[in-house]
Structure formats: structure tokens, C-alpha cells
Backbone as XML, in Angstrom:
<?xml version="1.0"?>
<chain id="A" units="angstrom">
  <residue number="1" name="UNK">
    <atom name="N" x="68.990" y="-140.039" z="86.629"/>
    <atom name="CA" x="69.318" y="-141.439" z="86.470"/>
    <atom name="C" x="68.505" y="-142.257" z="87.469"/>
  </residue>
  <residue number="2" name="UNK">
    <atom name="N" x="67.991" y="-142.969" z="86.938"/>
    <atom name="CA" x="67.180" y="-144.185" z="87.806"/>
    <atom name="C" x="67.803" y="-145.262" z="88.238"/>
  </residue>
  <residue number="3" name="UNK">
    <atom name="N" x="67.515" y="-145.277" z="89.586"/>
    <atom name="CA" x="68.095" y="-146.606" z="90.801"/>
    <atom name="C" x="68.524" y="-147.617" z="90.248"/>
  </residue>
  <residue number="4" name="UNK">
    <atom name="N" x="69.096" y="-148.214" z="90.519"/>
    <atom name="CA" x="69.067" y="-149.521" z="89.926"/>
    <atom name="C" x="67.953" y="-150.522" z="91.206"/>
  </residue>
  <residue number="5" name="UNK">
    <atom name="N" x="67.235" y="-151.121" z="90.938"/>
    <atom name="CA" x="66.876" y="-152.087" z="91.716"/>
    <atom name="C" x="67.361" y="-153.640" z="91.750"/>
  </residue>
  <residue number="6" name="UNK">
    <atom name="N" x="67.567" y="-154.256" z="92.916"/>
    <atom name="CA" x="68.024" y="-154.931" z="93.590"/>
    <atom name="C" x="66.924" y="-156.364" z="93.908"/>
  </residue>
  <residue number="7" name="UNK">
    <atom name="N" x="67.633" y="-157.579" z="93.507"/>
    <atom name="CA" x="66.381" y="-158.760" z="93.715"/>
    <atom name="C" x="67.007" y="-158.598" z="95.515"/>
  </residue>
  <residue number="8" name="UNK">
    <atom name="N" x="65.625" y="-159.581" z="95.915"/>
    <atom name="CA" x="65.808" y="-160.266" z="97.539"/>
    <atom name="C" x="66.643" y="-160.841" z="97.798"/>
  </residue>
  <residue number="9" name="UNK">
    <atom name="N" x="67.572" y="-161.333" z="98.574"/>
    <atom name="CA" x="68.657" y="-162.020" z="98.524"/>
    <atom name="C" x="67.710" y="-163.361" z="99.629"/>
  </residue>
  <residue number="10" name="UNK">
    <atom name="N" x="68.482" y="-164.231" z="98.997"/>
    <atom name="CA" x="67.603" y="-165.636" z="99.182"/>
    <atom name="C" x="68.297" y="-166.894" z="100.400"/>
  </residue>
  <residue number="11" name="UNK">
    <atom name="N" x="68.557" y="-167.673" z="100.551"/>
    <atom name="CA" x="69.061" y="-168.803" z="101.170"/>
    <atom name="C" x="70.395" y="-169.441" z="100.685"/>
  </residue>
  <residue number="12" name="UNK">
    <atom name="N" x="70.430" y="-169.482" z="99.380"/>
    <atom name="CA" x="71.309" y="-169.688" z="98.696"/>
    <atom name="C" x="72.476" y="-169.146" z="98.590"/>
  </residue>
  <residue number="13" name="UNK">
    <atom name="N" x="71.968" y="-167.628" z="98.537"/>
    <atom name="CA" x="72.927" y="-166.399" z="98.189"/>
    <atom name="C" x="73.579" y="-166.232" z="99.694"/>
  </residue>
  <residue number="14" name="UNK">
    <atom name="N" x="72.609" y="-166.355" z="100.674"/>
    <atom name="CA" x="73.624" y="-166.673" z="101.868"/>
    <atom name="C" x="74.378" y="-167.329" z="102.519"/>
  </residue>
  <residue number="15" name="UNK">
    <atom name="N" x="74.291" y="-168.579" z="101.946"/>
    <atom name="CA" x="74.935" y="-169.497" z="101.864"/>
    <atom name="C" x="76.569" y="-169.375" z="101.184"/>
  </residue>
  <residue number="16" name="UNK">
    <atom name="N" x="75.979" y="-168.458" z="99.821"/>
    <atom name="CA" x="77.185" y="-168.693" z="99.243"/>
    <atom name="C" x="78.044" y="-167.683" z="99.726"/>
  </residue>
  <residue number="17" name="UNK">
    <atom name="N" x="77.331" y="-166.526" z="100.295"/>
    <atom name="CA" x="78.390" y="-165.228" z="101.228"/>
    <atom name="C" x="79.476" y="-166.168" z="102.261"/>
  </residue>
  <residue number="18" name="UNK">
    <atom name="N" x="78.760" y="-166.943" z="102.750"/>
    <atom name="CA" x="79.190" y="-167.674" z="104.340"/>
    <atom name="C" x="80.512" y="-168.126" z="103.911"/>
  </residue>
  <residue number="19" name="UNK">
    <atom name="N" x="80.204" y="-168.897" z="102.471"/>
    <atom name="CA" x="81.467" y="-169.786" z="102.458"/>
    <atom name="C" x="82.269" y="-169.003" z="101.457"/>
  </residue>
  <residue number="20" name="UNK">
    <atom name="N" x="82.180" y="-167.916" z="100.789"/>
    <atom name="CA" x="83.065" y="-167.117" z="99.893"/>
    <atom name="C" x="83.618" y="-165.897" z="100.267"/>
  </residue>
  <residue number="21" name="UNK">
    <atom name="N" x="83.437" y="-165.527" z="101.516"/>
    <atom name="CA" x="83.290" y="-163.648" z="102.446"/>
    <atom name="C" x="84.893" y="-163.630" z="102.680"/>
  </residue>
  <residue number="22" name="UNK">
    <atom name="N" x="85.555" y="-164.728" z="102.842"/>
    <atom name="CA" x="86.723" y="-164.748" z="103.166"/>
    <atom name="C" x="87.413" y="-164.300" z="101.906"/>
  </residue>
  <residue number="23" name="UNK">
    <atom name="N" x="87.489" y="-164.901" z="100.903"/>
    <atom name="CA" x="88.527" y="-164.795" z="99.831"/>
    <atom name="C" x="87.804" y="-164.172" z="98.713"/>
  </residue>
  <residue number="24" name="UNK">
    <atom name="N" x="86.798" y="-163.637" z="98.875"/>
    <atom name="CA" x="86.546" y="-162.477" z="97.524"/>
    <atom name="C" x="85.796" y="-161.681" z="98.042"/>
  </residue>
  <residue number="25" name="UNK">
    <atom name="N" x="85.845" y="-160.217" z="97.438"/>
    <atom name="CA" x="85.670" y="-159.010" z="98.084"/>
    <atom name="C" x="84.018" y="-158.995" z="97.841"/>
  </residue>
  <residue number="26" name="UNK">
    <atom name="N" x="83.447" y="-158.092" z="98.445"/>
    <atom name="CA" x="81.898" y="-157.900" z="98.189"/>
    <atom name="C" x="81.435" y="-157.394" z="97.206"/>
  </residue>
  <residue number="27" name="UNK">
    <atom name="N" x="82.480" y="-156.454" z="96.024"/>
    <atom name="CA" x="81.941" y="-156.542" z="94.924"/>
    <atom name="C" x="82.251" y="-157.872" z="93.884"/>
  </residue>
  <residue number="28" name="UNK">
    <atom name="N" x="82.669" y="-158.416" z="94.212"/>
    <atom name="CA" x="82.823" y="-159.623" z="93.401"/>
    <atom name="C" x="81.384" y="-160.671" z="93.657"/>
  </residue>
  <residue number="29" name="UNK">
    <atom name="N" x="81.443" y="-160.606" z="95.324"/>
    <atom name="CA" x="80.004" y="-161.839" z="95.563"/>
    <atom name="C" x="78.671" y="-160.653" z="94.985"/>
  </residue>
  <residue number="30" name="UNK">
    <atom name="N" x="78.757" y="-159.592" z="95.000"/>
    <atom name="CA" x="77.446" y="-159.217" z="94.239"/>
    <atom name="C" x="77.480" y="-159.513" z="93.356"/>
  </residue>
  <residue number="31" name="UNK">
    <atom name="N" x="78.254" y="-159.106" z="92.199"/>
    <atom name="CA" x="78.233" y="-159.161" z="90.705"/>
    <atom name="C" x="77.873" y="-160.820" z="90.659"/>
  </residue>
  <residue number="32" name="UNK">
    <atom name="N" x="78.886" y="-162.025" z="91.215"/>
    <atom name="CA" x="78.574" y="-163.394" z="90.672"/>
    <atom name="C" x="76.676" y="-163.632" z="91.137"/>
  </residue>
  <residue number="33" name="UNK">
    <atom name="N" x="76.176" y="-162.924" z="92.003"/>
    <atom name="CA" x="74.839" y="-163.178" z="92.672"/>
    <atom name="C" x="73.646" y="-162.299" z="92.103"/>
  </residue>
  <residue number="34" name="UNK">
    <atom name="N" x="74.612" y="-161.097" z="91.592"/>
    <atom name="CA" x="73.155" y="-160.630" z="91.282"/>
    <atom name="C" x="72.563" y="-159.269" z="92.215"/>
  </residue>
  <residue number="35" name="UNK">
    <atom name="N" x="73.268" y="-159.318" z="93.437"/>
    <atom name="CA" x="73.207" y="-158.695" z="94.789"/>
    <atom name="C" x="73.984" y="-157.161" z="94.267"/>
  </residue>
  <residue number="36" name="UNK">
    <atom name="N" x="73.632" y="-156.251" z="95.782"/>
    <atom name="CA" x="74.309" y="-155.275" z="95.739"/>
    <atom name="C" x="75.477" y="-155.732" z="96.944"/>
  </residue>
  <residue number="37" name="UNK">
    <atom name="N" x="76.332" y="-154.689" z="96.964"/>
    <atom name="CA" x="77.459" y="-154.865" z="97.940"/>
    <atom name="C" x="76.726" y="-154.639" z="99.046"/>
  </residue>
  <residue number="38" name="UNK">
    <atom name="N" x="75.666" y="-153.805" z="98.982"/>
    <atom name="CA" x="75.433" y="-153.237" z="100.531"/>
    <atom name="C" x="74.735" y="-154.804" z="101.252"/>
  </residue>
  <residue number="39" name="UNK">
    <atom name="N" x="73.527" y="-155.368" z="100.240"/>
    <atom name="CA" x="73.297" y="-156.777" z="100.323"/>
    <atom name="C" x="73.942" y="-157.693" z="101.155"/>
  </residue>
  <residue number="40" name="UNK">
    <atom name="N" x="75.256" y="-157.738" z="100.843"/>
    <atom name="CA" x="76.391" y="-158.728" z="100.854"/>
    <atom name="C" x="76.862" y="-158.259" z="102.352"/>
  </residue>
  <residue number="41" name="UNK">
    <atom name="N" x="76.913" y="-156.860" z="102.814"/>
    <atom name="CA" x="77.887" y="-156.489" z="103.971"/>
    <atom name="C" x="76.528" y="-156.583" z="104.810"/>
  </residue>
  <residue number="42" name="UNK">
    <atom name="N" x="75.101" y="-156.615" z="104.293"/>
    <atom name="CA" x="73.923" y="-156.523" z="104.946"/>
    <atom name="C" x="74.426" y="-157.809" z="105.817"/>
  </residue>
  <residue number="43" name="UNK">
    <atom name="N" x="73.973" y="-159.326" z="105.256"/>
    <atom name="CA" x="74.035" y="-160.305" z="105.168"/>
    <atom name="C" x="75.152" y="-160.642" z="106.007"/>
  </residue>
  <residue number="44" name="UNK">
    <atom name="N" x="76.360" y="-160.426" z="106.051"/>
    <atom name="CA" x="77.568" y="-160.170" z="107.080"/>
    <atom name="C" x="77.458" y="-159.983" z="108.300"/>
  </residue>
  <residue number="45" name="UNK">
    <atom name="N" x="76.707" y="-158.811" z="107.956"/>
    <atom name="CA" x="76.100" y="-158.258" z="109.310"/>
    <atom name="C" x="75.158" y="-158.626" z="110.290"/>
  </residue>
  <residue number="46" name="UNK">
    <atom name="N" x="74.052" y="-159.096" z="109.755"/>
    <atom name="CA" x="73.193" y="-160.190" z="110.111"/>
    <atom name="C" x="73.983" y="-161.222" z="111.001"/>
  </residue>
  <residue number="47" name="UNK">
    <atom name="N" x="74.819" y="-162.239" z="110.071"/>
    <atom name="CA" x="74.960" y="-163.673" z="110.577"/>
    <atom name="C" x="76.267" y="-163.099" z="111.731"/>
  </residue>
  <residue number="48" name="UNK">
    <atom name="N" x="76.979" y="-162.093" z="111.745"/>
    <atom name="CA" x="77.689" y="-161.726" z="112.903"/>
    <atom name="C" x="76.676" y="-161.606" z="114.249"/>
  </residue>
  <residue number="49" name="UNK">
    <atom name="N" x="75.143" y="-161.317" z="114.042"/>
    <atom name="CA" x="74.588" y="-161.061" z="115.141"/>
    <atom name="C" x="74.247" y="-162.156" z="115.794"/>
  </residue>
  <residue number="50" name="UNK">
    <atom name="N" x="73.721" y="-162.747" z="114.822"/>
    <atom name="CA" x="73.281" y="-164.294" z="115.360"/>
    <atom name="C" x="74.275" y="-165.025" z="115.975"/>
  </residue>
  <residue number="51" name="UNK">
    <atom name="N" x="75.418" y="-164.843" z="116.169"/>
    <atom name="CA" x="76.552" y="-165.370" z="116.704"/>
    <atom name="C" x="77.437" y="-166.847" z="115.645"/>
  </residue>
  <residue number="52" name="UNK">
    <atom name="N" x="77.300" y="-166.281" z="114.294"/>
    <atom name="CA" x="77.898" y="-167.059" z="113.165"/>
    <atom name="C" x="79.002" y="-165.992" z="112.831"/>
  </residue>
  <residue number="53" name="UNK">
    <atom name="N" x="80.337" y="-167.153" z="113.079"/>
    <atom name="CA" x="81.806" y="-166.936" z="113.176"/>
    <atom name="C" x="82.311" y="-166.397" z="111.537"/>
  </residue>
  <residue number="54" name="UNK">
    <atom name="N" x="81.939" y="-165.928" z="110.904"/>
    <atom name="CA" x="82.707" y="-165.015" z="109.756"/>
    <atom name="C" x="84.350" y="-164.487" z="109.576"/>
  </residue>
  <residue number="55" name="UNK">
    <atom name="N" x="84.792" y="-165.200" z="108.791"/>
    <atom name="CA" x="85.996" y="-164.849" z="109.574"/>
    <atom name="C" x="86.365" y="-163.177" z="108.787"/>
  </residue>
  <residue number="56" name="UNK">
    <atom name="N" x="86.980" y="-162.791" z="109.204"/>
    <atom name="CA" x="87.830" y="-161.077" z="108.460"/>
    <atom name="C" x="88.161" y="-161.425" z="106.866"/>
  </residue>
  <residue number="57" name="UNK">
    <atom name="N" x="88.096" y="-160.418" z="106.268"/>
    <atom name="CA" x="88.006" y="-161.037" z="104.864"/>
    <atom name="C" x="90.276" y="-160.568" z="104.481"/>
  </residue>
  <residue number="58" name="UNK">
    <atom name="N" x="90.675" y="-161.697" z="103.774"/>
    <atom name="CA" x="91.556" y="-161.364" z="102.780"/>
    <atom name="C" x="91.633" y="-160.777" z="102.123"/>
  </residue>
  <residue number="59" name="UNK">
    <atom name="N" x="90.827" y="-161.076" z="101.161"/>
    <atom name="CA" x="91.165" y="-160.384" z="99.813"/>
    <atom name="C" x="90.497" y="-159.181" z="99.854"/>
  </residue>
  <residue number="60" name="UNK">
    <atom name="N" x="91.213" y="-157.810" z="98.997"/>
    <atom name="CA" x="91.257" y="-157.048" z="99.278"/>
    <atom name="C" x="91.170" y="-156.565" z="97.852"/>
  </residue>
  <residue number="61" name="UNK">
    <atom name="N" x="90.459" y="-155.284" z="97.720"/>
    <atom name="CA" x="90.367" y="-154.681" z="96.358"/>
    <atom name="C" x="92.493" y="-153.649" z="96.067"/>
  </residue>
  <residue number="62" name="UNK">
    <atom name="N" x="92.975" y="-154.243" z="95.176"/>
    <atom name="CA" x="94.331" y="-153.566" z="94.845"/>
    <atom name="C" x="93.698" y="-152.090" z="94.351"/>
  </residue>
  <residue number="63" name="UNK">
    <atom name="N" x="95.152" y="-151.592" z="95.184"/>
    <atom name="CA" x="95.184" y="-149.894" z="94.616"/>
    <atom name="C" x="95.433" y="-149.449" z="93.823"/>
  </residue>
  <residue number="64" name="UNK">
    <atom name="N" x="94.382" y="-148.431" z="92.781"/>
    <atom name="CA" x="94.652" y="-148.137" z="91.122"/>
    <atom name="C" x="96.077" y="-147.937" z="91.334"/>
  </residue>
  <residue number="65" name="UNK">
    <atom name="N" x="95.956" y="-146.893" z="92.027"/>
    <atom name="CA" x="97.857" y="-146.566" z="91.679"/>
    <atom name="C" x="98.808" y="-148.032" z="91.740"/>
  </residue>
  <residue number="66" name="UNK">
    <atom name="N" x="99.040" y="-148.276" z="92.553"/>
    <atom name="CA" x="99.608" y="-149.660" z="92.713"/>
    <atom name="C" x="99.751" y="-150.771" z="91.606"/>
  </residue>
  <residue number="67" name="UNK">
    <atom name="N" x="98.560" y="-150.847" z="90.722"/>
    <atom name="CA" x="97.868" y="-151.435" z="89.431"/>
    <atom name="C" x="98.713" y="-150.723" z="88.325"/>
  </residue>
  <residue number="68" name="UNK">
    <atom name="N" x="98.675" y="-149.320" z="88.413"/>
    <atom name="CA" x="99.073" y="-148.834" z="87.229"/>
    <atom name="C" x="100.622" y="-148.940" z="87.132"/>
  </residue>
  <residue number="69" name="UNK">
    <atom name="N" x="101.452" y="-148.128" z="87.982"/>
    <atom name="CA" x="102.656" y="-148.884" z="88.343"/>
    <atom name="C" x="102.901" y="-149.890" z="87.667"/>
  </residue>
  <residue number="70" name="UNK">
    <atom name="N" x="102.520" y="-151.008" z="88.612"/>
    <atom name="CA" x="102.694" y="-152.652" z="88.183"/>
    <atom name="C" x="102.497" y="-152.312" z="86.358"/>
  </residue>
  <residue number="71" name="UNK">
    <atom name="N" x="101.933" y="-151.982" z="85.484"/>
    <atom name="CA" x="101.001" y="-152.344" z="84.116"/>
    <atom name="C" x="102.448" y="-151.425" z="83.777"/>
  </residue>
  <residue number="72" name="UNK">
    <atom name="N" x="102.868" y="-150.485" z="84.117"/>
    <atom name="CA" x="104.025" y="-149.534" z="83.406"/>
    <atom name="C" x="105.272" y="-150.696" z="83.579"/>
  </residue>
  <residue number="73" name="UNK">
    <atom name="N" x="105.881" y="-151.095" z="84.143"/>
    <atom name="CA" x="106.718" y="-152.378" z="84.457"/>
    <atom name="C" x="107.496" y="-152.505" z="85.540"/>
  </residue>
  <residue number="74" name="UNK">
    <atom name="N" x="106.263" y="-153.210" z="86.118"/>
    <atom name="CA" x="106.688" y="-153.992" z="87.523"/>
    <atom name="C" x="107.498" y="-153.084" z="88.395"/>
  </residue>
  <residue number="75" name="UNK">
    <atom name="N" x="106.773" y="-151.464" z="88.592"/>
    <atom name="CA" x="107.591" y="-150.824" z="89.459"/>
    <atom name="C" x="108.598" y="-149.911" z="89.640"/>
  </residue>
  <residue number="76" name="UNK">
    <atom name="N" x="108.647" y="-149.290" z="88.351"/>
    <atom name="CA" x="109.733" y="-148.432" z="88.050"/>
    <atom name="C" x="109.378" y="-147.167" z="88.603"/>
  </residue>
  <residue number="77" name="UNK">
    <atom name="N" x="110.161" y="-146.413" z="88.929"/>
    <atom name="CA" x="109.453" y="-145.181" z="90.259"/>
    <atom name="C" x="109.252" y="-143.904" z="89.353"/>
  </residue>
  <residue number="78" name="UNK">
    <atom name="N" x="109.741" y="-144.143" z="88.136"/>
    <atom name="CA" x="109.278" y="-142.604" z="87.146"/>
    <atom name="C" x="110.462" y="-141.963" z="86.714"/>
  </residue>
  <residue number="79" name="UNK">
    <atom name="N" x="109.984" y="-141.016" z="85.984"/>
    <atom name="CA" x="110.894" y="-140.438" z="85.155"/>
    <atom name="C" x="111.541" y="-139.539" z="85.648"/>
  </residue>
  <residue number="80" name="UNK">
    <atom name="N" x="113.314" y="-139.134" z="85.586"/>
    <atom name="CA" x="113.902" y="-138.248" z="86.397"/>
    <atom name="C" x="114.202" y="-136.833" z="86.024"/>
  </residue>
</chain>
């Protein structure tokens, strides 16, 4: 299977990490950008050095299990 390749990540795209890193996870800002995740935590990583305040991210990828649960109804602990 062949790589996938990856565009440059640009001015824009860092821009839009800066102001979105908080409330959506890094596979979400790749996919809307175009980017890879590693891109995105690259880019993170970067503007943490330069001494740009990033804050800890929220949102958080939910746990399949947790998901599936919830989709069976809202939590029922299983069959006895």
C-alpha cells in the first residue's frame, strides 16, 4: 500500500489550528484542512516553542465502547 502524501501546511492552516486546537480534536482539524494529524500536533508543537499560549485541548475523541453502549440504550449494563 502506498503512503498517502501530505500537502505543506500553510499560514492559514495555522492560523486555523491556533484558533480551533481547543475544541476539536486533531483528527477533525486534519480532515477539515487537508493535513495529517501528525501536521496538526507538528504545528502545536512548533507555536508552544515560540512561546504561543495554546491552551490544553477539550474535546476529546469518545470511547467505542462507551459509543456502543450509549447506541444499545443509553446504558444498560447487559444481559443477565
Amino acid at each position: 500500500m502506498a503512503r498517502k502524501r501530505n500537502r505543506p501546511y500553510n499560514v492559514e492552516d495555522v492560523k486555523f489550528v491556533y484558533e480551533n486546537y481547543e475544541n476539536m480534536t486533531a483528527q477533525e482539524i486534519a480532515e477539515q484542512r487537508g493535513l495529517s494529524k501528525f501536521q496538526v500536533a507538528k504545528i502545536v508543537s512548533e507555536l508552544r516553542k515560540k512561546g504561543i499560549n495554546i491552551p490544553k485541548k477539550t474535546a476529546k475523541r469518545k470511547n467505542p465502547v462507551d459509543a456502543f453502549i450509549e447506541q444499545l440504550g443509553k446504558g444498560k449494563k447487559g444481559k443477565k
